[in-house]
Z-matrix of the N, CA and C atoms (Angstrom, degrees):
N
C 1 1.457
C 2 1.528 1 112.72
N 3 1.435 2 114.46 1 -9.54
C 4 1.988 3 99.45 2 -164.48
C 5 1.575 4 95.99 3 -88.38
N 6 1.580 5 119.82 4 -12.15
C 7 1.354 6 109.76 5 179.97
C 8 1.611 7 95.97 6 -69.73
N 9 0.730 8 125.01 7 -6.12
C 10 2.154 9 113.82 8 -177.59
C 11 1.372 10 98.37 9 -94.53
N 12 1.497 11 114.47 10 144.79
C 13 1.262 12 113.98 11 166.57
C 14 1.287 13 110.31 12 -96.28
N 15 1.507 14 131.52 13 105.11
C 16 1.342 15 135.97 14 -160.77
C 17 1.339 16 81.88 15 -106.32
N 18 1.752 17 97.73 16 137.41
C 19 1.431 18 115.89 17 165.36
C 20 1.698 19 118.46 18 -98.35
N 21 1.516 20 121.08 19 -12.59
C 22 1.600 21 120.54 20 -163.11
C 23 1.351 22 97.83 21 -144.76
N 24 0.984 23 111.01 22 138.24
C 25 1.686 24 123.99 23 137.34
C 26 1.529 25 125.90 24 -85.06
N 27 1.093 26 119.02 25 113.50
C 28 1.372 27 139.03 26 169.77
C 29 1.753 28 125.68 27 -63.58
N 30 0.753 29 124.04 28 76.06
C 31 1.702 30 114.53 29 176.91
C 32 0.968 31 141.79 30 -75.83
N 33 1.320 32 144.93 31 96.52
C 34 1.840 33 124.90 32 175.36
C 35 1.416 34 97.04 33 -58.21
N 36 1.266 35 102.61 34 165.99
C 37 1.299 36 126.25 35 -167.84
C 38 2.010 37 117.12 36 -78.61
N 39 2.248 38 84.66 37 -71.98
C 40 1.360 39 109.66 38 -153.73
C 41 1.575 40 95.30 39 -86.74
N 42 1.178 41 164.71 40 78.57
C 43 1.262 42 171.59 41 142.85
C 44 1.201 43 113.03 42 159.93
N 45 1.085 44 118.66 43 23.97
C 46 1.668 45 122.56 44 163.20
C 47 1.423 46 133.21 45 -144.30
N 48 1.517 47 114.23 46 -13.93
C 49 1.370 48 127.76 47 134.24
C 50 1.080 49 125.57 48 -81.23
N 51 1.435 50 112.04 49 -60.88
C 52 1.641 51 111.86 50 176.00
C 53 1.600 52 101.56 51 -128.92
N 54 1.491 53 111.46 52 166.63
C 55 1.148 54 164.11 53 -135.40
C 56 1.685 55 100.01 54 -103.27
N 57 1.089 56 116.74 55 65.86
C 58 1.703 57 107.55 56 -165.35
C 59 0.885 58 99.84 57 -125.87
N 60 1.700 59 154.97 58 -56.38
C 61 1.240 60 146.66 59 -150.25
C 62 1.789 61 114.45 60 -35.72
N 63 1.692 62 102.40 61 -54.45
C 64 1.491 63 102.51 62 177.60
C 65 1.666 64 115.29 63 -47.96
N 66 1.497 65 114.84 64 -50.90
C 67 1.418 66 121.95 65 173.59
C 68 1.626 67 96.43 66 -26.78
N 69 1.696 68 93.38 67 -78.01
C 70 1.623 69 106.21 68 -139.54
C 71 1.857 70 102.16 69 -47.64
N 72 1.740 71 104.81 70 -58.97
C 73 1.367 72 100.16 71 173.31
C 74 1.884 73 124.03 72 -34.26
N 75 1.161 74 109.34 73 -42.82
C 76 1.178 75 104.99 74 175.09
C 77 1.673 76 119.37 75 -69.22
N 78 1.333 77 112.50 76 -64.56
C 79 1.681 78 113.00 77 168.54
C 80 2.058 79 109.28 78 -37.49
N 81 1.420 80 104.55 79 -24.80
C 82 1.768 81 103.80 80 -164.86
C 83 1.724 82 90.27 81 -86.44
N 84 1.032 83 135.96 82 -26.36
C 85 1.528 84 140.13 83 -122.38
C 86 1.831 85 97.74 84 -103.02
N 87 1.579 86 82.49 85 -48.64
C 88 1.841 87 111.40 86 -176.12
C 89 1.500 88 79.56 87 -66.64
N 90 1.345 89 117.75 88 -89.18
C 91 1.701 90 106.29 89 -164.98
C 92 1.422 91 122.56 90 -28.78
N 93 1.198 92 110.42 91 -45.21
C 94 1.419 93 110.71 92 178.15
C 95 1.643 94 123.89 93 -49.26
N 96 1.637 95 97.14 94 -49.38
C 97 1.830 96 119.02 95 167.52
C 98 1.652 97 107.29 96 -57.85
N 99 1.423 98 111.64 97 -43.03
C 100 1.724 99 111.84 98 167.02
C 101 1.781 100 117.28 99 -42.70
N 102 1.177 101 99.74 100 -61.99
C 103 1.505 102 132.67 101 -170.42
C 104 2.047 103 94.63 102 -55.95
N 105 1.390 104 130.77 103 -23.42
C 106 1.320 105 128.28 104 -155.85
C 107 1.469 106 124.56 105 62.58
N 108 1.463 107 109.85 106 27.70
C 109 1.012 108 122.63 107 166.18
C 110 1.396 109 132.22 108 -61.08
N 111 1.292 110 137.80 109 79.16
C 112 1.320 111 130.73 110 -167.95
C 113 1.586 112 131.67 111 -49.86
N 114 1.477 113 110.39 112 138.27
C 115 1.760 114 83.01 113 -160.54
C 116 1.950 115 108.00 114 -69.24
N 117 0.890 116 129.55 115 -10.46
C 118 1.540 117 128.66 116 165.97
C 119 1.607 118 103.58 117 -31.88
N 120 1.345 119 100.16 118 -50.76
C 121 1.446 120 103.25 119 -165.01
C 122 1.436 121 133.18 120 -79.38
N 123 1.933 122 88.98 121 -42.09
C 124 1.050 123 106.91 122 150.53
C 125 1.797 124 132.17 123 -23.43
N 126 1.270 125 118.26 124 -64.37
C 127 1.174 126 142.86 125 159.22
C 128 1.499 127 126.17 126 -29.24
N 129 1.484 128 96.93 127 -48.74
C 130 1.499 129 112.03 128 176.63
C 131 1.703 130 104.52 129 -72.04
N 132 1.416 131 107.04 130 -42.33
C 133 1.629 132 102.53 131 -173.99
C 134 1.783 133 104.59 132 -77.01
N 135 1.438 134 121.99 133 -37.52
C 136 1.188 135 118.18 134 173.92
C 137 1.766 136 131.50 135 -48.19
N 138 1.912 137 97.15 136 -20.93
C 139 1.193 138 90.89 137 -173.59
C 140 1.344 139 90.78 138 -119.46
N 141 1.369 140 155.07 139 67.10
C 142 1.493 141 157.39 140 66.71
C 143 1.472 142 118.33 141 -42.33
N 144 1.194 143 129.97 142 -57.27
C 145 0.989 144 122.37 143 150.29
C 146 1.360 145 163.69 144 -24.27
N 147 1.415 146 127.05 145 110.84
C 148 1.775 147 113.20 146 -151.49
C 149 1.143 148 106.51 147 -152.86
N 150 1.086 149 114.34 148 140.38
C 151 1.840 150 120.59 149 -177.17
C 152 1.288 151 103.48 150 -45.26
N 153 1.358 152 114.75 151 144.33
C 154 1.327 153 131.97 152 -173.85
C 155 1.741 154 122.40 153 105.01
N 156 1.807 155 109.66 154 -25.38
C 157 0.897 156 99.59 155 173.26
C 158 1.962 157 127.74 156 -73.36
N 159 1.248 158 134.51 157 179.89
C 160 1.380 159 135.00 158 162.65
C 161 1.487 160 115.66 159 -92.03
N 162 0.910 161 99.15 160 164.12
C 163 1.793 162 122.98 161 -152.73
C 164 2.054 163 76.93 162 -66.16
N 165 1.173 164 139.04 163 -40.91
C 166 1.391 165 139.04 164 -125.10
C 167 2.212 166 81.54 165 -109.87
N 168 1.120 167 115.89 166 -35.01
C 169 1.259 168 141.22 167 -179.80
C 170 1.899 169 98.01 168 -59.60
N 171 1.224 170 95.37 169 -53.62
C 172 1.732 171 99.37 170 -145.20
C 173 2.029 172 90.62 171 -87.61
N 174 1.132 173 113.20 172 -29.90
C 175 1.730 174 128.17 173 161.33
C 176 1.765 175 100.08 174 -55.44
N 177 1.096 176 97.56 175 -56.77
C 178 1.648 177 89.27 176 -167.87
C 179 1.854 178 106.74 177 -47.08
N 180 1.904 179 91.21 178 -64.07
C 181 1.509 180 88.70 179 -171.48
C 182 1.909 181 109.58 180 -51.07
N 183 1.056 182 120.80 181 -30.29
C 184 1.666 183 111.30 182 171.81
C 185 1.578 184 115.91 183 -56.74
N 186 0.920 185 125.56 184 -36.51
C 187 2.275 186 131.04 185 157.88
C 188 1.055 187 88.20 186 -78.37
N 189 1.124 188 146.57 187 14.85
C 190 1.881 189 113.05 188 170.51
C 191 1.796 190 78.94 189 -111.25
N 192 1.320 191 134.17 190 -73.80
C 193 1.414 192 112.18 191 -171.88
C 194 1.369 193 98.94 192 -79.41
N 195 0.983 194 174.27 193 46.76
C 196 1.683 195 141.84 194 129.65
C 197 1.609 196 99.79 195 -89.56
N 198 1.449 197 107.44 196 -45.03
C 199 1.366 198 112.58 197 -178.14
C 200 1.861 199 104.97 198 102.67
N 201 1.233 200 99.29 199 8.13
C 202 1.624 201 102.44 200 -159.12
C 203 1.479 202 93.02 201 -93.74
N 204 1.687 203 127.39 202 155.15
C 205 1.102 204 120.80 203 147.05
C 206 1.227 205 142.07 204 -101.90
N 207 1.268 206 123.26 205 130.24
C 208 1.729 207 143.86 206 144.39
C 209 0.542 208 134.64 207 -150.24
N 210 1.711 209 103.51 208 163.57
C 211 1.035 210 151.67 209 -179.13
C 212 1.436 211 121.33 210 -23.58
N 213 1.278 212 111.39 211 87.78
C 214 1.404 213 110.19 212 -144.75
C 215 1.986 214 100.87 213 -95.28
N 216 1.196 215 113.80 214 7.10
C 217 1.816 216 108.06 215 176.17
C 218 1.831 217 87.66 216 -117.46
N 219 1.110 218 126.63 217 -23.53
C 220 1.739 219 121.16 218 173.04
C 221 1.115 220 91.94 219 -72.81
N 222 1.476 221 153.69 220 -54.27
C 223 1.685 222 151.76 221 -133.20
C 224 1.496 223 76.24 222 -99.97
N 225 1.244 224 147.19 223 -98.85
C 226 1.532 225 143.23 224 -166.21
C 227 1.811 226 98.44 225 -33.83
N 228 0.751 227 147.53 226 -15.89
C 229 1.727 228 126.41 227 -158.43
C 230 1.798 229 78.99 228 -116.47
N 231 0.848 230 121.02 229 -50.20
C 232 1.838 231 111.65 230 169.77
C 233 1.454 232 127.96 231 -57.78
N 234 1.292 233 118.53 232 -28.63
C 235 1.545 234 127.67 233 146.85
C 236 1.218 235 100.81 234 -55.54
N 237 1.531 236 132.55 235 -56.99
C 238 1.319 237 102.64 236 -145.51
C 239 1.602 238 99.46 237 -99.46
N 240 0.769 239 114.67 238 12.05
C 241 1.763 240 111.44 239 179.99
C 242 1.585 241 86.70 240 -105.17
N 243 1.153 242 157.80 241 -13.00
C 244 1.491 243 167.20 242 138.21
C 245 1.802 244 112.41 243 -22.86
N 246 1.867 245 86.36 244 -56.42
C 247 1.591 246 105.43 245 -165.62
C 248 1.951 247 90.99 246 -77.68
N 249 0.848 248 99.23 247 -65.98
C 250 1.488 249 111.24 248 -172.38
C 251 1.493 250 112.07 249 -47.77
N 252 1.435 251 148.19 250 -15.08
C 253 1.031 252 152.00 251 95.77
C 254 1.299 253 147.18 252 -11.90
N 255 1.630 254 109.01 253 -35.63
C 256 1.370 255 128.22 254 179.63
C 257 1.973 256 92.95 255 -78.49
N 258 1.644 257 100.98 256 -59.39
C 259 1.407 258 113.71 257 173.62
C 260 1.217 259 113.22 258 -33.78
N 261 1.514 260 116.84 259 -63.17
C 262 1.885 261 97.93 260 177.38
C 263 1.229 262 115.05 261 -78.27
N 264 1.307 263 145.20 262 -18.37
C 265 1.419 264 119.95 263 150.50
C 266 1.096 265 137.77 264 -77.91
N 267 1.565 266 126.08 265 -21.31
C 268 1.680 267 112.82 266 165.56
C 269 1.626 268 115.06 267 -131.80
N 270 1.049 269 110.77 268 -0.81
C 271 1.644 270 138.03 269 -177.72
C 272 1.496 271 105.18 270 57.29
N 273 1.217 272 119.73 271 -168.29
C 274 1.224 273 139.48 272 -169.60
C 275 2.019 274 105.62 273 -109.83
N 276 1.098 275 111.32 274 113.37
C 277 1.427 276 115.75 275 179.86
C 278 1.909 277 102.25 276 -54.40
N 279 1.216 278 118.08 277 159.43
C 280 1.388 279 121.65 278 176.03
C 281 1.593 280 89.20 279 -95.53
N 282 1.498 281 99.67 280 160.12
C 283 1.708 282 116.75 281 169.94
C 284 1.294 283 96.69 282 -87.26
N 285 1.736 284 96.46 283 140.00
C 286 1.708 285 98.13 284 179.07
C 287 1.007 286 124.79 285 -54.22
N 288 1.573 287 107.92 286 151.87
C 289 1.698 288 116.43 287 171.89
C 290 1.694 289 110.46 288 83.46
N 291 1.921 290 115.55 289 -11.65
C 292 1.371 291 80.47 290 -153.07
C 293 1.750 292 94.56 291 -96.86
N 294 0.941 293 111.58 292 13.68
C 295 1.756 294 99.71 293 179.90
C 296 1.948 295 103.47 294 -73.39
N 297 1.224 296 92.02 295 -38.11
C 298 1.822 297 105.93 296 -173.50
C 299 1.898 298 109.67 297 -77.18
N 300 1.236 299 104.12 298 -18.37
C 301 1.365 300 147.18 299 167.93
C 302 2.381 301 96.82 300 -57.04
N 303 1.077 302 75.39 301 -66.33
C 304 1.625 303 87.55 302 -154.91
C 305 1.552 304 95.37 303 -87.20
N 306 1.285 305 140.90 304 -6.26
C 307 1.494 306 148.10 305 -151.57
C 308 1.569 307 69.22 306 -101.54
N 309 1.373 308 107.17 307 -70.66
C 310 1.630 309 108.36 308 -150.52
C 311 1.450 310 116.95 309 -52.22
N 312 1.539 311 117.84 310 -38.98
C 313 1.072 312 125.67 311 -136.97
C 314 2.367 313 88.53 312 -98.45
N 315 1.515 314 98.98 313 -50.75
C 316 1.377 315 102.38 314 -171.19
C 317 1.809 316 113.42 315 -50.05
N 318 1.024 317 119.62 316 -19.16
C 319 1.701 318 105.72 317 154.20
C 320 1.378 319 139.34 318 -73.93
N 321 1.243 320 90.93 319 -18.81
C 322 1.925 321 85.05 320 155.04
C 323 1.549 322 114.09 321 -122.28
N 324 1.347 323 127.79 322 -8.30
C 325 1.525 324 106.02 323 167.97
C 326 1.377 325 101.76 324 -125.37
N 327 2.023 326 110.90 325 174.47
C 328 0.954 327 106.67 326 151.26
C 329 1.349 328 145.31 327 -50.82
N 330 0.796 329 141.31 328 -175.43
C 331 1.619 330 137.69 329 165.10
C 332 1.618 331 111.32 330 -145.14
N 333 1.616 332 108.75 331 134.23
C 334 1.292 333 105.64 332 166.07
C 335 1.876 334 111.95 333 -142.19
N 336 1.403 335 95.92 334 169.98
C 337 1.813 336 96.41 335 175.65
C 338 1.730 337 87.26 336 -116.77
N 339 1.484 338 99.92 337 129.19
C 340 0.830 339 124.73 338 149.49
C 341 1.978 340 133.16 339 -92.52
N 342 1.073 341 118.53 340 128.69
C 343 1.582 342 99.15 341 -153.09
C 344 1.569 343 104.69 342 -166.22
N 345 1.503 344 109.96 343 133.56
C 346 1.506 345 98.62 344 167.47
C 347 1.226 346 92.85 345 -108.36
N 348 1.487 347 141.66 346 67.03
C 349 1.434 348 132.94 347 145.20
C 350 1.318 349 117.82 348 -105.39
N 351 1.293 350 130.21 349 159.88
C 352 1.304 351 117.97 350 -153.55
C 353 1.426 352 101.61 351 -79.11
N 354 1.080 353 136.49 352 177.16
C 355 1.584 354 144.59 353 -164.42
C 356 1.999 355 100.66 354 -84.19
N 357 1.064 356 105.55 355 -32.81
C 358 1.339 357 90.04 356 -176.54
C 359 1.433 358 131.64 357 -69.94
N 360 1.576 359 86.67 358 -16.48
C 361 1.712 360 86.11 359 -175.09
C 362 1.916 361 118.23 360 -116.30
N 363 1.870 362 85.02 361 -4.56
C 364 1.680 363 93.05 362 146.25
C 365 1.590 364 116.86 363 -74.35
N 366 0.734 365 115.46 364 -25.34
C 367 1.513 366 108.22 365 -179.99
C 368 1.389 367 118.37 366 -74.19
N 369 1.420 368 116.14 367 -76.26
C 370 1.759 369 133.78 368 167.79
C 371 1.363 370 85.20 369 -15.32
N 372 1.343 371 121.73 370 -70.67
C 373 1.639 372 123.94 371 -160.45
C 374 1.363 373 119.12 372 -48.23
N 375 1.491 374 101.03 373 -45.97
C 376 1.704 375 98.33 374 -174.54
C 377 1.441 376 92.04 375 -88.24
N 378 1.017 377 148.87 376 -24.81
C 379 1.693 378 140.44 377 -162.46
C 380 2.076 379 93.68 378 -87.09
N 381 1.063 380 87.77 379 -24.33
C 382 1.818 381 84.31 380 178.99
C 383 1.845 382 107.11 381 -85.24
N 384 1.270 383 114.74 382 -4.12
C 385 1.084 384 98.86 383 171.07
C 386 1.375 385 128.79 384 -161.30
N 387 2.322 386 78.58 385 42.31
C 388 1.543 387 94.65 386 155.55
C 389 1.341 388 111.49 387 72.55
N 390 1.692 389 127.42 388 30.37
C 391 1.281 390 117.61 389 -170.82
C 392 1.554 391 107.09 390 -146.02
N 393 1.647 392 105.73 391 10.42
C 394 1.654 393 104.80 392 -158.58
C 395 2.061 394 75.53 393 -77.43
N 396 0.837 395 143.05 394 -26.72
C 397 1.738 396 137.41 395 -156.85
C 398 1.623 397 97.50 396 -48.74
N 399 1.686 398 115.11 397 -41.33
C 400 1.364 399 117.21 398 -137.06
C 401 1.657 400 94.07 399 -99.05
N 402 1.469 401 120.22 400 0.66
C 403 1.423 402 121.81 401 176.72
C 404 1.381 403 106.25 402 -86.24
N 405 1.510 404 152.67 403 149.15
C 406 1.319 405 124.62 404 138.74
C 407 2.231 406 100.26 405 -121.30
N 408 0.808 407 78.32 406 60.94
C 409 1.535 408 88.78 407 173.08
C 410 1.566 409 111.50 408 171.41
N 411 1.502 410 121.86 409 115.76
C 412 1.458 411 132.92 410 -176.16
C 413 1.365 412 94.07 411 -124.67
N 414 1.621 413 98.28 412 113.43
C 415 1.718 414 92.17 413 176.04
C 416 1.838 415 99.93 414 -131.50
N 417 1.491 416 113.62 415 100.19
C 418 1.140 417 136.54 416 161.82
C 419 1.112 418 142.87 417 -117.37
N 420 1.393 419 138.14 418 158.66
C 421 1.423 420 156.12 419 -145.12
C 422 1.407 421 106.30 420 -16.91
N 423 1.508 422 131.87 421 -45.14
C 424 1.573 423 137.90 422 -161.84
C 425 1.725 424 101.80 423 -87.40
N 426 1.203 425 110.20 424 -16.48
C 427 1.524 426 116.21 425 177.09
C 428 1.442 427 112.62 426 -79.62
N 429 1.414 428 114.61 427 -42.54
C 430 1.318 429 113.75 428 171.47
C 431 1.566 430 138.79 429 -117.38
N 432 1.257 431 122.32 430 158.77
C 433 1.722 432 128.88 431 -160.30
C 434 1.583 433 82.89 432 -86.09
N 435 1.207 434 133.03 433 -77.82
C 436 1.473 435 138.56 434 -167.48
C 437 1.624 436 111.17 435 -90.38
N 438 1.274 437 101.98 436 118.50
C 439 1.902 438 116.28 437 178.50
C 440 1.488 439 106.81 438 -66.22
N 441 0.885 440 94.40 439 -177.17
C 442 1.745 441 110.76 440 169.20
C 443 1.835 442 96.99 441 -68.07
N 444 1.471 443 99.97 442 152.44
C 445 0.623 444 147.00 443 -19.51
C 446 2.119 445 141.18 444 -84.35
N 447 1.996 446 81.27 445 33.87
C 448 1.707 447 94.39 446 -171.28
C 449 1.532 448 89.52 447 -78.07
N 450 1.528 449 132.71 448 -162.81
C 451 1.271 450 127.67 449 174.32
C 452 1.203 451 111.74 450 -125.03
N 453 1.209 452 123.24 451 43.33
C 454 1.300 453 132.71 452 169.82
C 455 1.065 454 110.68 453 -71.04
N 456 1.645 455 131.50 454 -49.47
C 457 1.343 456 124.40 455 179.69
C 458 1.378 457 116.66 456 -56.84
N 459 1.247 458 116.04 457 -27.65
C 460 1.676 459 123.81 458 176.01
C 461 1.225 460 109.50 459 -53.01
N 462 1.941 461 102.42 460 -75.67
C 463 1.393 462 113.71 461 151.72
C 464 1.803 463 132.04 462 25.62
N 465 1.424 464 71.90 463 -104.44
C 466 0.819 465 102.84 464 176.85
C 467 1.456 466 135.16 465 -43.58
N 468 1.082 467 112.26 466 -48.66
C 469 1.828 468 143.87 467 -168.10
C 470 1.593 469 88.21 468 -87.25
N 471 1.480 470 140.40 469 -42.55
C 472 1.110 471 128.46 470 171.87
C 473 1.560 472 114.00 471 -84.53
N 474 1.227 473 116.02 472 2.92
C 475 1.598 474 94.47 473 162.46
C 476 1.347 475 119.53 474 -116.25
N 477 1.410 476 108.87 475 2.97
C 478 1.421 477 127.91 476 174.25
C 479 2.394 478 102.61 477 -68.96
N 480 1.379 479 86.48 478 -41.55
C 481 1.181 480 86.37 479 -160.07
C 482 1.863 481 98.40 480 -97.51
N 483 1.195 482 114.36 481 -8.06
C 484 1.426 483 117.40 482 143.54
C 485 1.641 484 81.21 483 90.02
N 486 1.730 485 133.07 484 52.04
C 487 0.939 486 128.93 485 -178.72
C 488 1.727 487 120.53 486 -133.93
N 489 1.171 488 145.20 487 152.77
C 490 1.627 489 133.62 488 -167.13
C 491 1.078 490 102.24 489 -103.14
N 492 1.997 491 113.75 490 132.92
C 493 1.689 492 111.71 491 -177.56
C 494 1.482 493 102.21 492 -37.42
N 495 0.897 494 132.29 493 -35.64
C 496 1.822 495 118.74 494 -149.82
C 497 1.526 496 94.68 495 -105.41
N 498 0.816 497 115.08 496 45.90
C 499 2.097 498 132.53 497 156.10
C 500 1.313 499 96.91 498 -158.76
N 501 1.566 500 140.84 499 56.86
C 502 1.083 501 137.35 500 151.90
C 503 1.647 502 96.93 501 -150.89
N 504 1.303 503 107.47 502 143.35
C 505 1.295 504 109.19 503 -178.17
C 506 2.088 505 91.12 504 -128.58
N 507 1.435 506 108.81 505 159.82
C 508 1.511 507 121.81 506 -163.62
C 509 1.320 508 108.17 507 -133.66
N 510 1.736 509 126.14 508 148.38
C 511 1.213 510 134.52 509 -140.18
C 512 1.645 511 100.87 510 -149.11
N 513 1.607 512 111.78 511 94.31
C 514 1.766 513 102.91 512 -168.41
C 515 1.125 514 97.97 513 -131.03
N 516 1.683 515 102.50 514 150.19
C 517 1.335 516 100.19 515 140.52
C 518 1.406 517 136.48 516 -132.00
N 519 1.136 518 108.59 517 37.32
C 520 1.601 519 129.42 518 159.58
C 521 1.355 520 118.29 519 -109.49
N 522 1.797 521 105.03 520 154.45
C 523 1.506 522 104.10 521 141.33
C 524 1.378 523 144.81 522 -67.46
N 525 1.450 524 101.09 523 -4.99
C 526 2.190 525 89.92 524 -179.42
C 527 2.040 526 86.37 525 -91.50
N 528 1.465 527 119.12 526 -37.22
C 529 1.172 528 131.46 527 178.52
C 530 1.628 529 114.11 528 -39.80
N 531 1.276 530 114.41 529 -51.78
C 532 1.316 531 112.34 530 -172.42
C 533 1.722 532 115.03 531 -75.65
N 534 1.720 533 90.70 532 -31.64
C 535 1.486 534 95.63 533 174.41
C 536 1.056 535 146.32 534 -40.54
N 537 1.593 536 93.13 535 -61.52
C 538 1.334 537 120.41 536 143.93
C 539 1.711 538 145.09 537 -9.96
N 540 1.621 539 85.36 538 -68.72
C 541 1.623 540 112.57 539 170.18
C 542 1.722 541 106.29 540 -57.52
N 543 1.690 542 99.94 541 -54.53
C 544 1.667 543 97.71 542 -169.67
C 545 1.576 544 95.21 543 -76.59
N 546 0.616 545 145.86 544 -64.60
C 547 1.752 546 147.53 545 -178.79
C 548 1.628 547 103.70 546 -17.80
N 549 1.438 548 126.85 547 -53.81
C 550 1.778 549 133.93 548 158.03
C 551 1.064 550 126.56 549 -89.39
N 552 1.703 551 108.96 550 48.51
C 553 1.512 552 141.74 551 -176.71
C 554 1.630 553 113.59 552 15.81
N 555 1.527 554 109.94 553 63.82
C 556 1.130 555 114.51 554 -163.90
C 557 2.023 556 97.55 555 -122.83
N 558 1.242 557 119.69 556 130.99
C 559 2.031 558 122.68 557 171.07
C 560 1.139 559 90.35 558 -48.78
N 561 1.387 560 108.64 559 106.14
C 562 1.675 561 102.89 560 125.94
C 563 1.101 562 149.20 561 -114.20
N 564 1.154 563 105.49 562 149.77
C 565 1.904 564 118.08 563 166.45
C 566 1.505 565 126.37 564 -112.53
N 567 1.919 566 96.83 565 139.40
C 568 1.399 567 108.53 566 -156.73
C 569 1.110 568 98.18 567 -111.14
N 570 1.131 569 128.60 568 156.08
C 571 1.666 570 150.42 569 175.28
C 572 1.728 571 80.90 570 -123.73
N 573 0.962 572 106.10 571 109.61
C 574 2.043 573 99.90 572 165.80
C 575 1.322 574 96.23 573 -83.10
N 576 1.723 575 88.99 574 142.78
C 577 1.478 576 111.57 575 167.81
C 578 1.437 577 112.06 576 -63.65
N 579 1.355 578 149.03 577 -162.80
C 580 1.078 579 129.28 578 164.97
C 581 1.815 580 107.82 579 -103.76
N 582 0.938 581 110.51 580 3.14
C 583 1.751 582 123.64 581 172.70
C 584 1.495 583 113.72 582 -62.78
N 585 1.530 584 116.35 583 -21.68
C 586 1.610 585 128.43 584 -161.86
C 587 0.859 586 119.70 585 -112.27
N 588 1.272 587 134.51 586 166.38
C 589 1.666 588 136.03 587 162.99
C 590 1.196 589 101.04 588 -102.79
N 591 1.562 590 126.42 589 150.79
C 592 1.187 591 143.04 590 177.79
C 593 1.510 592 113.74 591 -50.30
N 594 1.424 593 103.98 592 -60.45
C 595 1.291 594 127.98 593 167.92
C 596 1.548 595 137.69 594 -52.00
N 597 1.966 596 99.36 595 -2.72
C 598 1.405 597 104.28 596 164.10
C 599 1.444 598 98.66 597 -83.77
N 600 1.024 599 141.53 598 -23.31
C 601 1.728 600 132.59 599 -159.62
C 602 1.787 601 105.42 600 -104.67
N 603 1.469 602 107.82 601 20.98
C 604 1.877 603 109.16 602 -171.47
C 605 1.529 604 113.88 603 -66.55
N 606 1.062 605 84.91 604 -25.12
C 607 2.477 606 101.30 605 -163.44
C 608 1.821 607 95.55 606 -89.39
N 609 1.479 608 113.60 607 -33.76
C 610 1.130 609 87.85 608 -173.16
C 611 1.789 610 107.83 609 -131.36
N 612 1.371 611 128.33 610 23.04
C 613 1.601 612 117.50 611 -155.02
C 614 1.569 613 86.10 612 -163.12
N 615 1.579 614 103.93 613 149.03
C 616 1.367 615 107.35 614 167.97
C 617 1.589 616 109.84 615 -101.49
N 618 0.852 617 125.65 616 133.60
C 619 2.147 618 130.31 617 -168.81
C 620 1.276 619 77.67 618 -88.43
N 621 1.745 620 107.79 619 143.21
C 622 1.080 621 132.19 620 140.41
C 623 1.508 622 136.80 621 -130.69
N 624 0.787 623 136.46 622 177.45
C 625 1.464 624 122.17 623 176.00
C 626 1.690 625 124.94 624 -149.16
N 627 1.735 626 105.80 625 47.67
C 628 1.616 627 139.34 626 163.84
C 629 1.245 628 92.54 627 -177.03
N 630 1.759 629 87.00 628 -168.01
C 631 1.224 630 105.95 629 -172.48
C 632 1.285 631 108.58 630 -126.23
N 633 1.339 632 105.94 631 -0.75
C 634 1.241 633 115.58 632 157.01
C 635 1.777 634 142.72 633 -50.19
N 636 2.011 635 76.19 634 -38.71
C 637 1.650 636 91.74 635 166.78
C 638 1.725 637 129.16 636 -86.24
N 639 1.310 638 96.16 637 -12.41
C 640 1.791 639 107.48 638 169.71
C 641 1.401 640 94.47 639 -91.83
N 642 1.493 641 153.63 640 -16.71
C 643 1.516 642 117.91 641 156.76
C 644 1.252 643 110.98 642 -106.49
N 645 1.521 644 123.93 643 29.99
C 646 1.834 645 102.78 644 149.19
C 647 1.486 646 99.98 645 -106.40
N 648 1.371 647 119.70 646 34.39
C 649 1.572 648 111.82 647 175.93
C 650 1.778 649 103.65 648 -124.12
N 651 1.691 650 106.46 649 -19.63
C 652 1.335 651 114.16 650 -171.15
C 653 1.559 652 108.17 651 -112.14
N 654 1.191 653 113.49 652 -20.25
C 655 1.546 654 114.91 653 169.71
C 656 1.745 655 131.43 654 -88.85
């Protein structure tokens, strides 16, 4: 990679800045128990389900097996006023390494979050821990028509910042996430979630496992 002159760093947000999946399952889990959702079922919708999808995504698959209806932008805006709540009282832990991660790297490139979570609770997150300074581009859920894993968020976030996939390099840890990235012909690198096999991301992503190893390849 140091033969490219990369101008940006790319970030997902929710398992690669911070530490959320456990949250979200839990804030999704309770709703579900709200809803009279039995956990049998529960189960069944939990395992369709996979990091990377949107709050509006992961509602659907709950009416596709219960068969029940709602309100599927009221049920997402109650999650996320849930999460964003949790945030000001105990926040969201950062994923290791990446504050020392983002120290190193934000003097010579841009930096952005790339993200289909809604803006409110990208923010709280980075403003809770003192790090929204080092972004200058947040491109989430209200920015775009199609989530991850179409490449609009890529897209998008690279023409916002007026930059060419091949001077931006990308930072995932999902499969609809990485897709994404390669889909708006953008490098990526995966931190796998622990939901994945390494070996789904071989054709198009290099696996890593720190972040240590994406800046002795970019610095």
């Amino acid at each position: 990679m140091k033969e490219i002159e990369l101008q940006a760093i790319l970030f997902d947000f929710d398992g690669t800045i911070v530490e959320s999946e456990r949250v979200y399952e839990e804030v999704f889990s309770k709703w579900m128990w709200e809803q009279h959702i039995p956990f049998a079922v529960q189960d069944k919708i939990n395992a369709v389900i996979v990091p990377g999808l949107t709050w509006e995504d992961c509602f659907r698959v709950v009416i596709a097996v219960t068969k029940k209806k709602f309100d599927v932008i009221k049920a997402r805006d109650e999650v996320t006023r849930r999460i964003e709540q949790y945030i000001l009282d105990v926040g969201l832990p950062l994923k290791a390494g990446v504050r020392q991660a983002i120290e190193q790297l934000s003097p010579r490139y841009q930096l952005a979050i790339v993200s289909s979570s809604p803006a409110k609770v990208v923010e709280r997150a980075l403003r809770h821990h003192q790090i929204d300074h080092y972004f200058s581009q947040r491109t989430t859920r209200e920015d775009i028509t199609y989530p991850k894993p179409h490449p609009e968020p890529y897209t998008h976030t690279l023409q916002t910042m007026h930059i060419k996939p091949e001077e931006a390099v990308a930072i995932e840890d999902s499969l609809a996430g990485a897709q994404s990235a390669a889909a708006a012909g953008v490098f990526v690198y995966v931190w796998p979630d622990q939901n994945f096999r390494p070996e789904q991301f071989a054709d198009f992503a290099k696996v890593v496992y720190s972040f240590d190893e994406i800046i002795r390849d970019v610095l």
